[in-house]
C-alpha atoms as one frame of an Amber mdcrd trajectory, in Angstrom:
protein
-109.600 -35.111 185.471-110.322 -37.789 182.762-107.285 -40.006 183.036-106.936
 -40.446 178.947-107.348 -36.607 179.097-103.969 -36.581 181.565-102.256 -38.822
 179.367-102.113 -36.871 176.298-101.428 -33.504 178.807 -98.134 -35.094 180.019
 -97.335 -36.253 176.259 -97.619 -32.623 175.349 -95.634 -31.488 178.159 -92.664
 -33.671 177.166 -92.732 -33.923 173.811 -94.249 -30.248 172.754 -97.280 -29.477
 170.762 -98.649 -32.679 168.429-100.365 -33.066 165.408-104.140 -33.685 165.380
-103.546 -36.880 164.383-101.719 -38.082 166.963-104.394 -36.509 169.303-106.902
 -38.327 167.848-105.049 -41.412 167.539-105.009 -41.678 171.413-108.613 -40.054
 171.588-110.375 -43.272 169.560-107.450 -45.320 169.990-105.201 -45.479 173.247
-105.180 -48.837 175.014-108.004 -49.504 177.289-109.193 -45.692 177.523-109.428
 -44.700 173.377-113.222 -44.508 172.961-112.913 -47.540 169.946-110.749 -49.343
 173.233-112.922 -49.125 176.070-115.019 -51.462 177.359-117.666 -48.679 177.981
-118.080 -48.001 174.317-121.644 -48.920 173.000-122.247 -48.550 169.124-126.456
 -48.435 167.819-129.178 -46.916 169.220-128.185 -47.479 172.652-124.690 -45.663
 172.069-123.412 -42.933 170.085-124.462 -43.753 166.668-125.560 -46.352 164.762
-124.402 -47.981 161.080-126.832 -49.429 158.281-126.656 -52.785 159.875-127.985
 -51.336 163.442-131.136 -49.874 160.713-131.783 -53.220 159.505-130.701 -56.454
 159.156-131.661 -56.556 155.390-128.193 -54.592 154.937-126.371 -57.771 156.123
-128.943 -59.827 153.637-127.683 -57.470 151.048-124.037 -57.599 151.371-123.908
 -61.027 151.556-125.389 -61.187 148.147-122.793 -59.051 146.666-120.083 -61.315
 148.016-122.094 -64.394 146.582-121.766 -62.573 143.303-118.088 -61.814 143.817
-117.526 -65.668 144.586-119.266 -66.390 141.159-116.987 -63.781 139.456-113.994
 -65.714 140.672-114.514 -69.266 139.256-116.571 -70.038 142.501-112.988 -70.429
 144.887-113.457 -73.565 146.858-112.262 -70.914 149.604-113.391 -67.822 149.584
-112.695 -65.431 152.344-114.540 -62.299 153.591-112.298 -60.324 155.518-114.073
 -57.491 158.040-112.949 -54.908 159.794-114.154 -52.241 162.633-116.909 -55.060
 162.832-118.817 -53.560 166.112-120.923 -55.918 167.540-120.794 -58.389 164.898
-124.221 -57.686 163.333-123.271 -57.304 159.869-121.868 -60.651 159.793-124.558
 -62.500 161.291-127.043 -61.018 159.206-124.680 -61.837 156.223-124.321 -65.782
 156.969-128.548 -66.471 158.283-129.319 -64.935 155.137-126.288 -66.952 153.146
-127.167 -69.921 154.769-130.796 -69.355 154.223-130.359 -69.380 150.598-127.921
 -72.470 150.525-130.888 -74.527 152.626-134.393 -73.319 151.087-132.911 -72.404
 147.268-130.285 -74.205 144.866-126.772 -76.157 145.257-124.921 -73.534 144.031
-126.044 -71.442 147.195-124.861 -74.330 149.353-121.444 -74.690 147.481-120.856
 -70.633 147.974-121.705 -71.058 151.770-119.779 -74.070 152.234-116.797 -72.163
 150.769-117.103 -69.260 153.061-114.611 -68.585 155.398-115.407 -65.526 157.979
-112.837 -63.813 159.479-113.117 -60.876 162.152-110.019 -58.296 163.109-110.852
 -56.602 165.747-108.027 -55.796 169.122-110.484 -54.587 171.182-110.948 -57.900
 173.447-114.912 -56.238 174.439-115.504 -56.296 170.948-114.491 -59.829 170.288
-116.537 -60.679 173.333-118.964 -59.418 172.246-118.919 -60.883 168.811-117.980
 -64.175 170.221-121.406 -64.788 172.130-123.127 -63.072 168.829-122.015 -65.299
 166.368-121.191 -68.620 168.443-124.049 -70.638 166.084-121.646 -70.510 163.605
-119.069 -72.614 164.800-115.211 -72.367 163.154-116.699 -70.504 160.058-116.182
 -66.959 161.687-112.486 -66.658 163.249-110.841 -63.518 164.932-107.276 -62.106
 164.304-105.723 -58.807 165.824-104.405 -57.593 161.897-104.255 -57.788 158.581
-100.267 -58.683 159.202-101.773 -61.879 160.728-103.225 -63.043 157.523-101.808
 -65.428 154.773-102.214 -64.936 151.438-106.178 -65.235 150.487-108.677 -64.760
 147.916-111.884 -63.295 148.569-113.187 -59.849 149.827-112.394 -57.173 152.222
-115.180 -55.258 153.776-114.960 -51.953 154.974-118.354 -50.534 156.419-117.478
 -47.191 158.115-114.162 -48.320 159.061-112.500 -45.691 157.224-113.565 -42.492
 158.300-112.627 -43.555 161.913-109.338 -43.222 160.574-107.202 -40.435 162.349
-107.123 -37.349 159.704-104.250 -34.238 159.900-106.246 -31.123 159.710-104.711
 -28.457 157.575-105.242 -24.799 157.136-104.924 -21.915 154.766-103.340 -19.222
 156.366-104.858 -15.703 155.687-102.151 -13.525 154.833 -99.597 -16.606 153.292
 -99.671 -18.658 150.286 -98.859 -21.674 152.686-100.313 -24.725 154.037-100.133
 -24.872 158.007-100.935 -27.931 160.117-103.329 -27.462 163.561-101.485 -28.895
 166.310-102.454 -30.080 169.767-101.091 -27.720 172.854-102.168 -26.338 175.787
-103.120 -23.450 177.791-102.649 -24.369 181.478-104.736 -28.230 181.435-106.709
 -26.652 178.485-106.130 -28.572 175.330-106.011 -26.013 172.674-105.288 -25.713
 168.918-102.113 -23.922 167.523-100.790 -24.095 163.887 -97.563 -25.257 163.199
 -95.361 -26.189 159.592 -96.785 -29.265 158.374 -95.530 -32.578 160.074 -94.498
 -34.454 156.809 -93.210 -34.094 152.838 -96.670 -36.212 152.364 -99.344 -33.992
 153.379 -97.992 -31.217 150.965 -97.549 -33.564 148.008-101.089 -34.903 148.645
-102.388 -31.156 147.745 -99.918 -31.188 144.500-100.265 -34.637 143.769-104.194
 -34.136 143.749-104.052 -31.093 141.710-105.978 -29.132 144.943-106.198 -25.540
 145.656-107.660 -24.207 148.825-108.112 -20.572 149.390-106.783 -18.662 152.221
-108.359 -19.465 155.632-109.733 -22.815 154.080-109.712 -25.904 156.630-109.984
 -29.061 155.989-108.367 -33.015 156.639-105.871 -35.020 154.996-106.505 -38.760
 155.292-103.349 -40.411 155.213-103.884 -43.982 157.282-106.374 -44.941 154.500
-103.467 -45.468 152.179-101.331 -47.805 154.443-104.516 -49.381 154.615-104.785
 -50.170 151.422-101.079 -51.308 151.069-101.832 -54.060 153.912-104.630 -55.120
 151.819-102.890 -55.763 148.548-100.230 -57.545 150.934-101.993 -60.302 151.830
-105.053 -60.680 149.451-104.127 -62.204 146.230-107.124 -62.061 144.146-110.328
 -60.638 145.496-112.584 -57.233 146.009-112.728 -54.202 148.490-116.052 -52.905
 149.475-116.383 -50.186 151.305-119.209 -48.193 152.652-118.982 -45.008 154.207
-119.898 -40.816 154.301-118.138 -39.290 152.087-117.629 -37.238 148.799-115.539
 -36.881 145.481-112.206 -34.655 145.560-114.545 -32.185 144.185-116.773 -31.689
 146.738-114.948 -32.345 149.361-112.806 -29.375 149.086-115.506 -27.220 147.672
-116.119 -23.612 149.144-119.322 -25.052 151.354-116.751 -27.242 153.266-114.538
 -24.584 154.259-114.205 -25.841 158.149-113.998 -29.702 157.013-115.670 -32.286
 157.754-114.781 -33.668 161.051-117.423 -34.311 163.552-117.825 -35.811 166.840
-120.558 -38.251 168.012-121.865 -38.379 171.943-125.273 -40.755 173.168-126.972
 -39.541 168.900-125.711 -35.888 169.592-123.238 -33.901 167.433-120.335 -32.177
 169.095-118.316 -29.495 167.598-115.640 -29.697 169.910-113.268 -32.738 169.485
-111.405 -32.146 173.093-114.849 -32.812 175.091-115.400 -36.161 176.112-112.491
 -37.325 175.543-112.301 -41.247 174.733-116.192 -41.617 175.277-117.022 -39.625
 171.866-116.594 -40.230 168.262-114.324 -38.438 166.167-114.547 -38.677 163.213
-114.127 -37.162 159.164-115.787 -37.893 155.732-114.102 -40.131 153.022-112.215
 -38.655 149.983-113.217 -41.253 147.867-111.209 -39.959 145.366-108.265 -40.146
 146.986-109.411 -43.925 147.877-109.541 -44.723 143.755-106.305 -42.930 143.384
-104.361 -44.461 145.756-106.145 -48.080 144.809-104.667 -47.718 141.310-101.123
 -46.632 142.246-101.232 -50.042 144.175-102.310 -51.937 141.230-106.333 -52.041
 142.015-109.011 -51.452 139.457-111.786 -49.414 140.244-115.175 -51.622 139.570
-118.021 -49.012 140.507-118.775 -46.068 142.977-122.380 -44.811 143.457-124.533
 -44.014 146.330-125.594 -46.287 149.276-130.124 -46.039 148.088-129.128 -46.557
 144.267-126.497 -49.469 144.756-129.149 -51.272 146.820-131.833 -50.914 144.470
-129.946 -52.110 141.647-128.656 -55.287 143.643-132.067 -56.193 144.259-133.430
 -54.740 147.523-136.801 -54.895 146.535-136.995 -58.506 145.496-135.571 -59.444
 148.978-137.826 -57.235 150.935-140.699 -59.809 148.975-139.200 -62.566 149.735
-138.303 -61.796 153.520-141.206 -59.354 154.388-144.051 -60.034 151.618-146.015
 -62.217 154.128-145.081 -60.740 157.386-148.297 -59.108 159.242-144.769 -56.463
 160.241-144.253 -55.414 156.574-145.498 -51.615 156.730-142.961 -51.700 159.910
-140.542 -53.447 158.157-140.533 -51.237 154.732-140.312 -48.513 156.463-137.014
 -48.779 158.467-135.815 -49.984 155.637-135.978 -46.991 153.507-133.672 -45.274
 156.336-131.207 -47.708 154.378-132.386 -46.217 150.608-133.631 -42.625 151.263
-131.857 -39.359 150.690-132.938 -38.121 153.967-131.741 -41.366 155.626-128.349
 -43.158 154.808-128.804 -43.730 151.052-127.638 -40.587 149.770-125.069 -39.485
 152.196-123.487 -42.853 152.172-121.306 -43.944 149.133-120.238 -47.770 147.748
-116.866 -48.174 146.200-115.964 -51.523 144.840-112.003 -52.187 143.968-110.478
 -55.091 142.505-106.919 -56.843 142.300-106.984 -59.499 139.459-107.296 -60.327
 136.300-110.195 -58.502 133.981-112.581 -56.299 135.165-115.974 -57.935 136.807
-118.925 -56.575 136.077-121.081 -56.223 139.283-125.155 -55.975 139.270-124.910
 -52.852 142.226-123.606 -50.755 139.821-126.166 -51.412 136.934-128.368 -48.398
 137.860-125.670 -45.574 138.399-121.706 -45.861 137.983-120.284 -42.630 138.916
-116.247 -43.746 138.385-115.765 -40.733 136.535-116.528 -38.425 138.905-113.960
 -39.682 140.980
C-alpha cells in the first residue's frame, strides 16, 4: 500500500474521521511523501502540469517589468525586494533577472539602478526544490537567497509574488444538505483501507461566518470549497512587508461566479502526468490537488488587513496592456524562430490558452494608490 496512503489510514483510526483539509494537507504536503514534498515531483511538461512560465519565458520578461514599474512607484528603494513563493523550478525568476539585467546592460541607467537594487529571495522547504533552483539560478550569485518562511523575513519593502501558489492551498469542502437548511462539512473516513467521504458539522465558527460574512447562499445539495489558508497568508504578508505590492496569478473567479449554479460540485481538481482526475484519494502524494481562487474573498480579506486593491483583470488583457507586444519585437522581431515563438506565446494571451482562465490581482500596503500600466486596458475591481 502507498506508505503516505497508510499514514493518513492510521491518523483516521486514532483520531476519527478528518476534515478534507487536513487530508489534503498531508496529500500535497506531508514531509518527504506530500506530492509538493517529494523528491519525485516534476512540475512542466515533463510532470503533471505546467504554469505560464513553463509556456514561455516571455512571462518571466513580463513580470519583471511590472516589478520595475512597482520600484519606480516607490521612490526607486535603494532595496527593493521581490519575495516568491511555490517557486518550482526557479524559472520564473531566471527569466525575470536575464531579462532585468538585459535591460540594465543594453538600455538606460535607470534600468541598471532598478537591477542593482534588486534583492531576490526564494521560500521554498522542499530541499529538491531548492536544489533544484540552486543549480538554476547559480549565475546570479548572492542576488537570489532561499528562506524556509515568511516568519524568517525582516521587515522589507518591495513585492510579493504569488504565481499559482494559492490555489495549492488546502480548501474545506462544504455541502448543502438536501432536506436541511444547514451547511455540512465532507470529512475523510474509511470503509475497511478505503478512504471514503462522510459529512460531518462543520469543523470551525469560521467556515460558517465566511458564508454570512460574504453575503452567500447556496442551495440545497450545492458543493463547493472554503479557502481559509489564503487569509493567514495574507496576515504573514502584511507582517513582515512594510511598504510594497502583492501579485498574484492564478485560476480563479469572482464570489459571483464561483458559487454560481454551473459550479454546483466545486472546483477542485486533481492533476496526474497532463491528465485530470476526479478522484482526489488516487495517487495519493504523486497528484495535484487542487481548487480555483475566490478572488473576491482575496480583495476582501486584503482590505480588512489594511491593503488596497490596485487592479484585477484577466491574465491575455493584463499582458497586452503591459506591453507584450512591444517585447515580443524587441526579443523575437529578428529571430528566423518568430512564427514559433508567437505562437507559444499566445498560449500565455488566448482565451483558449491561459489568458482568460487565469486572473491578475495587484494589492498594495502604503501610502496612495499607484497607478499600474497592466491595468490600463481592463480594471475589473468592481466586480470583485
Amino acid at each position: 500500500m502507498n506508505k503516505l496512503k497508510q499514514i493518513i489510514i492510521e491518523k483516521i483510526k486514532k483520531q476519527g474521521p478528518i476534515p478534507f483539509e487536513t487530508y489534503m494537507d498531508m496529500a500535497l504536503y506531508y514531509p518527504g511523501l506530500g506530492y509538493y514534498s517529494s523528491p519525485d515531483t516534476v512540475i512542466g511538461r515533463s510532470g503533471d502540469f505546467y504554469t505560464s512560465p513553463h509556456l514561455h519565458k516571455i512571462f518571466g520578461a513580463m513580470m519583471g517589468l511590472q516589478i520595475e514599474e512597482m520600484w519606480r512607484t516607490m521612490r526607486e528603494s535603494s532595496d527593493f525586494n521581490v519575495v516568491e513563493m511555490g517557486a518550482g523550478a526557479g524559472y520564473l525568476c531566471k527569466d525575470m533577472l536575464d531579462h532585468l539585467n538585459s535591460r540594465s546592460v543594453d538600455q538606460n541607467v535607470r534600468s541598471k539602478e532598478f537591477f542593482d537594487s534588486l534583492n531576490y529571495i526564494i521560500i521554498e522547504k522542499n530541499p529538491y526544490f531548492i536544489e533544484k533552483q540552486k543549480a538554476l539560478l547559480s549565475g546570479f550569485g548572492e542576488k537570489v537567497s532561499w528562506v524556509s518562511s515568511l516568519s524568517e523575513l525582516k521587515s522589507f519593502r518591495g513585492c510579493v509574488i504569488s504565481n499559482e501558489l494559492l490555489d495549492s492551498f488546502p480548501v474545506h469542502i462544504m455541502l448543502a444538505e438536501e432536506m436541511a437548511d444547514r451547511i455540512k462539512e465532507i470529512h475523510v473516513s474509511l470503509d475497511g483501507d478505503k478512504l471514503i467521504e462522510i459529512t460531518q458539522d462543520v469543523s470551525c465558527s469560521e467556515l460558517t461566518n465566511y458564508f454570512k460574512s460574504n453575503s452567500i447562499e447556496i442551495p440545497p445539495g450545492y458543493r463547493t470549497e472554503i479557502n481559509l489558508k489564503i487569509r493567514g497568508w495574507l496576515e504573514q504578508v502584511c507582517a513582515v512587508m512594510e511598504e510594497g505590492f502583492i501579485l498574484t496569478v492564478d485560476y480563479g473567479y469572482t464570489a459571483e461566479d464561483y458559487y454560481s449554479d454551473e459550479r454546483s460540485k466545486g472546483t477542485l481538481l486533481c492533476f496526474h502526468r497532463h491528465q485530470a482526475v476526479g478522484d482526489p484519494y488516487s495517487n495519493i502524494g504523486c497528484q495535484d490537488i487542487t481548487a480555483h481562487v475566490n478572488f473576491s474573498s482575496l480583495k476582501k480579506w486584503g482590505d480588512d488587513l489594511g491593503l488596497r486593491t490596485i487592479g484585477y483583470c484577466p491574465q491575455g488583457t493584463y499582458l497586452v496592456a503591459l506591453g507584450i507586444d512591444k517585447v515580443i519585437s524587441e526579443l523575437y522581431e529578428n529571430s528566423p524562430d518568430y512564427e514559433n515563438e508567437v505562437r507559444k506565446i499566445k498560449g500565455l494571451i488566448l482565451p483558449q490558452g491561459l489568458g482568460e482562465s487565469h486572473k491578475v490581482m495587484i494589492q498594495y500596503k502604503g501610502a496612495g494608490s499607484p497607478e499600474l500600466r497592466g491595468f490600463s486596458m481592463r480594471n475589473q475591481i468592481r466586480t470583485l
